[in-house]
C-alpha positions in Angstrom: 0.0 0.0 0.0 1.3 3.4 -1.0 2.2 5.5 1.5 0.3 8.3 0.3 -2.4 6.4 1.0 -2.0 5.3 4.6 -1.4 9.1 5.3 -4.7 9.7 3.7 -7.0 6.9 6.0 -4.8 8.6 8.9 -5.5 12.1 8.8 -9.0 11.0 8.0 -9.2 9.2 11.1 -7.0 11.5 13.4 -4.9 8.9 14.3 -1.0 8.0 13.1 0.2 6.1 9.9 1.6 3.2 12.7 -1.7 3.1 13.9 -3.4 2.9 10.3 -1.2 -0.3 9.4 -1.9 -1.9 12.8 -5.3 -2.0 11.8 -5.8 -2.5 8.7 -3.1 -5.7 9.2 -4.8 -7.0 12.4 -1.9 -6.4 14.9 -3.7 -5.7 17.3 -2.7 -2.9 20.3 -5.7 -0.5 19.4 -8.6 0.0 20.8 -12.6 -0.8 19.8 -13.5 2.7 18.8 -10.1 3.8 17.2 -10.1 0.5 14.8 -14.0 1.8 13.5 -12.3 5.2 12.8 -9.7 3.9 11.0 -12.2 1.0 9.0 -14.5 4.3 8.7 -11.9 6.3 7.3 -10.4 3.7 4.8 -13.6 2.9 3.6 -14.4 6.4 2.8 -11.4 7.2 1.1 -12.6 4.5 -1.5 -9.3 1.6 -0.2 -8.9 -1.3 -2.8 -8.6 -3.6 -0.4 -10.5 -6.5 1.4 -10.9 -4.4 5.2 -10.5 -6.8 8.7 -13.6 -7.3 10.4 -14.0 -4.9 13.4 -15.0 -8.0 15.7 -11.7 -9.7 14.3 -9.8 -6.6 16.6 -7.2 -9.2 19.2 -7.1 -7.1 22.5 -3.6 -7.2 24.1 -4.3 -7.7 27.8 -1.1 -8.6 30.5 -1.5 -11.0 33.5 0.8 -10.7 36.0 0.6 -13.6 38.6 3.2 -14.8 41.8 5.6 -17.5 40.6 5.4 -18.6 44.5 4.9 -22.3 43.0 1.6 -22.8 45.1 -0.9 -24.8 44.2 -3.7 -22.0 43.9 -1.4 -20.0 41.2 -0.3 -22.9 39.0 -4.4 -23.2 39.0 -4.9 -19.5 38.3 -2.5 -19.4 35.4 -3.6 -22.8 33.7 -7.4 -21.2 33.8 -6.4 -18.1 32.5 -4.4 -19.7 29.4 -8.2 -22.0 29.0 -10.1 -18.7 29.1 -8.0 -16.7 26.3 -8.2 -20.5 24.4 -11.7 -20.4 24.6 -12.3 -16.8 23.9 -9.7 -17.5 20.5 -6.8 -15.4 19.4 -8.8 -13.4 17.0 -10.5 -11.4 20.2 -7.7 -11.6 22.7 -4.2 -11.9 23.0 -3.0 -13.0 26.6 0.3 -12.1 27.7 1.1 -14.0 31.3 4.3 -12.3 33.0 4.9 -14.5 36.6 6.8 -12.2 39.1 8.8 -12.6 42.4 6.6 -11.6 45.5 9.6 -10.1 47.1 10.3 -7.8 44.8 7.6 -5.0 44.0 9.9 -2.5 42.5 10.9 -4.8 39.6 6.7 -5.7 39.0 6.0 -1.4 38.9 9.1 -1.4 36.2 7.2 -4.5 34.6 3.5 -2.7 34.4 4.8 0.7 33.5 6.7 -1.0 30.5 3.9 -3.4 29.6 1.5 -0.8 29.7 3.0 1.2 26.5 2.0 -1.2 24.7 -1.4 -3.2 26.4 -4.9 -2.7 26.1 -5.7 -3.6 29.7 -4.1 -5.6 32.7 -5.2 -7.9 35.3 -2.4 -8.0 38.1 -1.8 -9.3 41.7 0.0 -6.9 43.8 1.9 -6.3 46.7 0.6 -3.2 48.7 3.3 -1.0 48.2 4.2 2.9 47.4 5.7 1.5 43.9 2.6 -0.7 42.7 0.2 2.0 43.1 2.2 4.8 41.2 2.4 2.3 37.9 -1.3 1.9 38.3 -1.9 5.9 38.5 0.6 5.7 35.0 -1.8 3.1 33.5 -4.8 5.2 34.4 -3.1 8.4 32.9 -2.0 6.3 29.5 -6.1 5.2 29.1 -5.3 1.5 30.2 -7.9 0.2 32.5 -6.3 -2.3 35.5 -8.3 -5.0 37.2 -6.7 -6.1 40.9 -7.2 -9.9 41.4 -6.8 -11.8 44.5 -5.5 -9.0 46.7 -6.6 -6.2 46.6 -5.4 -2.5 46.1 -8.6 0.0 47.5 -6.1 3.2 47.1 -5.0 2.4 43.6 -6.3 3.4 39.7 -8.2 0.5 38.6 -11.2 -1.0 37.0 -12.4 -2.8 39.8 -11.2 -5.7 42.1 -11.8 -9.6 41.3 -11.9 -11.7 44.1 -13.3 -13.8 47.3 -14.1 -11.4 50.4 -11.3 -12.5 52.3 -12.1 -10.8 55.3 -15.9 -13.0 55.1 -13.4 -16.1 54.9 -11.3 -15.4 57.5 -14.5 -14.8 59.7 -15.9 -18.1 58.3 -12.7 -19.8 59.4 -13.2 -18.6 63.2 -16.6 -19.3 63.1 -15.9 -23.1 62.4 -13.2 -23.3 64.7 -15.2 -21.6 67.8 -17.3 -24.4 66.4 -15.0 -27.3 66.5 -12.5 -26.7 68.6 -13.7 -29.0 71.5 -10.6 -29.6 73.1 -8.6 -27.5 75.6 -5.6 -25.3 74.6 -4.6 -22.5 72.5 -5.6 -21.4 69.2 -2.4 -20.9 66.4 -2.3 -18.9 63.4 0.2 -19.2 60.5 -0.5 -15.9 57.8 1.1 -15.8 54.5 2.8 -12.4 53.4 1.4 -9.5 55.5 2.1 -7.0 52.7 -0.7 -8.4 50.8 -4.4 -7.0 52.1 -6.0 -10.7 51.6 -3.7 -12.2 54.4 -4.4 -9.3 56.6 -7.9 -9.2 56.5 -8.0 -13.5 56.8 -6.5 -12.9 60.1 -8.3 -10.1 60.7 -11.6 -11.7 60.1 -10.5 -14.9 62.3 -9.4 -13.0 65.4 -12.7 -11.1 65.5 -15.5 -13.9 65.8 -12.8 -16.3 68.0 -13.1 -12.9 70.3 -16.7 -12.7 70.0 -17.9 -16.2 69.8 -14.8 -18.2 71.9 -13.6 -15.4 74.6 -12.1 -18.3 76.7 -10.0 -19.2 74.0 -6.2 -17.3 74.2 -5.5 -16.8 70.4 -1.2 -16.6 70.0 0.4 -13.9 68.0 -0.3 -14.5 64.2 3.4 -16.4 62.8 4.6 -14.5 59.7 5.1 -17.6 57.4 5.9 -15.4 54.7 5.1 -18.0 52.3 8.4 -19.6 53.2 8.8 -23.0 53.8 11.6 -22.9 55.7 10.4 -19.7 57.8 7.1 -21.8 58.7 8.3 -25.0 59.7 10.9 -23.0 62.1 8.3 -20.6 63.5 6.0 -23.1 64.1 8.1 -25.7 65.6 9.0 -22.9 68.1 5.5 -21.9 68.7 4.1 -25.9 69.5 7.1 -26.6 72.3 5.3 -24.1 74.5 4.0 -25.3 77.3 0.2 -24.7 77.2 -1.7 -27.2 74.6 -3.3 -26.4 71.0 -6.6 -26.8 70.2 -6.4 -25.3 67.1 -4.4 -23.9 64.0 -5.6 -21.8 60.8 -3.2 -21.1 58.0 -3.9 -18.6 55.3 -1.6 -19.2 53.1 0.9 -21.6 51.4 2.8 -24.5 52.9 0.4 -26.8 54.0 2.8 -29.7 54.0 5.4 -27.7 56.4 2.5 -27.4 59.1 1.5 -30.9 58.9 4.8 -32.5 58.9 5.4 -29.6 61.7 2.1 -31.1 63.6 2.9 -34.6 63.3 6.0 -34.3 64.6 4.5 -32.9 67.9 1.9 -35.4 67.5 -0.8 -33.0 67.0 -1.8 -33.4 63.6 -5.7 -35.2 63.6 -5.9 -34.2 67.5 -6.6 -30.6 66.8 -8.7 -28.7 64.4 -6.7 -27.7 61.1 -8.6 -25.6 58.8 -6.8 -23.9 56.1 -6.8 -22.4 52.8 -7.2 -24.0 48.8 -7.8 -27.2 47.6 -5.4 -29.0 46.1 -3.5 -32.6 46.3 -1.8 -31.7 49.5 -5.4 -30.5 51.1 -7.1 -32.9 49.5 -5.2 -36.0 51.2 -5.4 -33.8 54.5 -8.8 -34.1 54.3 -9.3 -37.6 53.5 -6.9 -38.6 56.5 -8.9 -36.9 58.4 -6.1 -34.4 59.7 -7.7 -31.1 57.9 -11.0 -30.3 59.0 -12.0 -27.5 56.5 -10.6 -25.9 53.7 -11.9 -22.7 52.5 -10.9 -22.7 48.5 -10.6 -19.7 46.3 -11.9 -20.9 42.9 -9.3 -19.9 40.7 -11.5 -20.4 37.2 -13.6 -18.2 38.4 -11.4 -16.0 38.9 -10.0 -16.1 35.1 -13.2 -15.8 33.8 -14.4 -13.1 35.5 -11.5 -10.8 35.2 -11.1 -11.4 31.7 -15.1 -11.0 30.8 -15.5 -7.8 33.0 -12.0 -6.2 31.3 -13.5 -7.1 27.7 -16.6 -5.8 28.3 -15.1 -2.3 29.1 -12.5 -2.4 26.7 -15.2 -3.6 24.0 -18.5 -1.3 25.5 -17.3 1.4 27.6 -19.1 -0.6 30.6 -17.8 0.4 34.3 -18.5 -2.4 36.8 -18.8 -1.4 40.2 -15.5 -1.7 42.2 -16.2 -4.9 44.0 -20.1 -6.3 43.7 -19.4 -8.1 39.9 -16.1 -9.1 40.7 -17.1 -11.2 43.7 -15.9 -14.6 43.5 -17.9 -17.0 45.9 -15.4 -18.8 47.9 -16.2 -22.7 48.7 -16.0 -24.8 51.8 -14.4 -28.4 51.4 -14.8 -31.2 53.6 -13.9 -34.7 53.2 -17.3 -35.6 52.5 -17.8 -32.9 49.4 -14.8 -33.0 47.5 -16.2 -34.3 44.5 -17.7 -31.2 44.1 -14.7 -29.3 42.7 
């Protein structure tokens, strides 16, 4: 195509030559209403050529996930590549960038360069000074954000998709003021406190234990960190006290360091275990009798829901509301229910 001719479609459309040939060649990288400018334009100005459907437009959208190696993200980032499989490359392109939870510096560098050249992004993030300035960047370059998992109320984004993790760490304490029958203390193991979701877990717990099991002397939380070495050692510590356990609730990862860490002081199946996802580790807990609940996240939904609610803006215009259509309901396994996953 003559050159002459791209500038043409472009000033017709108000929109650069680059921008012209992304379109008209089905890159991709431009947005719903610019692509009808452009088809507008080039139709106009009379083009011999066959034009791209304006459905046919692939939207570039970034995940960025925790390459923690648990169970629940391996999930997440298998649904999310089904979703975009589903969905087919001719509507989306999914980019999936995994990033170390100890480093939220490098992830800001990672979504202020990604978002030069993405339509929207769906990211789990550390709540941090860094994270929330490359969101305020996205906002300013047009690109809409959706927080998943965690989330990030101060920050620039489309809304949040994700359980009500304060509701599950309330339904946690409410099971154990249940079932705790025996006497003793009640332990808590938290993954990384610089993420809201592990905060308001524990936040959730300590409240109805207060309200509903005042005779019960709850320790102070043990920072796992999502380290398996940093779990097994805190823990360990924490069970040679004196006084007995009657309980323990872990909100995050390693549920194979506090079992092994239970059995060892011959406390795992003699006190109630509830934790977090279900996955072949929780599952065989459950079985054996060991766990007694595990409160699971359902990481398909949350693929599909991030990915249908970022389309439906980028494609319509539609603003969800901050939390109410990104609620993921959060499930409740026993060892009589697992088949239901």
């Amino acid at each position: 195509m003559k050159k002459l001719t791209l500038e043409t479609v472009a000033k017709m459309a108000g929109v650069g030559i680059a921008t012209v040939d992304r379109v008209l060649n089905e890159r991709g990288g431009v947005s719903l209403e610019t692509t009808r400018k452009v088809l507008k334009a080039a139709r106009e100005a009379g083009l011999k050529r066959l034009l791209p459907e304006e459905y046919q437009h692939p939207w570039q959208i970034e995940v960025f996930l925790s390459n923690n190696g648990s169970a629940f993200f391996q999930q997440l980032t298998a649904h999310f590549s089904d979703v975009a499989s589903q969905l087919g490359y001719r509507r989306l392109k999914l980019h999936k960038t995994l990033v170390t939870e100890a480093q939220p510096e490098k992830l800001a560098q990672s979504i202020i360069a990604r978002s030069a050249t993405r339509d929207g992004i769906i990211v789990f993030a550390h709540d941090s000074p860094p994270i929330y300035r490359a969101l305020a960047l996205c906002r300013s370059r047009h690109v809409p954000v959706i927080t998943i998992v965690t989330d990030l109320p101060a920050a620039d984004r489309l809304c949040h998709v994700g359980i009500d993790q304060y509701q599950a760490g309330r339904t946690a304490g409410l099971l154990m003021s249940k079932t705790a029958h025996q006497a003793g203390d009640i332990v808590m193991v938290s993954g990384r406190f610089d993420y809201q979701a592990h905060r308001q877990r524990i936040a959730g717990f300590r409240e109805v234990m207060t309200q509903r099991a005042p005779q019960r002397h709850l320790r102070e939380v043990l920072l796992g960190q999502d380290d398996r070495d940093t779990i097994r050692s805190l823990l360990a510590r924490n069970l040679t006290q004196s006084q007995a356990i009657a309980g323990v609730y872990n909100t995050g990862m390693g549920n194979t360091d506090v079992s092994e860490t239970l059995r060892a002081h011959r406390l795992l199946g003699h006190c109630t275990y509830i934790t977090h996802e279900l996955y072949p580790v929780t599952r065989q807990l459950l079985l054996n009798d060991e766990v007694a609940f595990t409160l699971d996240q359902h990481a398909q939904q949350h693929a599909r829901l991030s990915i249908d609610l970022l389309l439906r803006h980028l494609e319509t215009g539609y603003q969800p509301d901050e939390y109410q259509e990104g609620k993921v309901a959060f499930r409740l396994f026993t060892a009589e229910n697992m088949e239901a996953m």
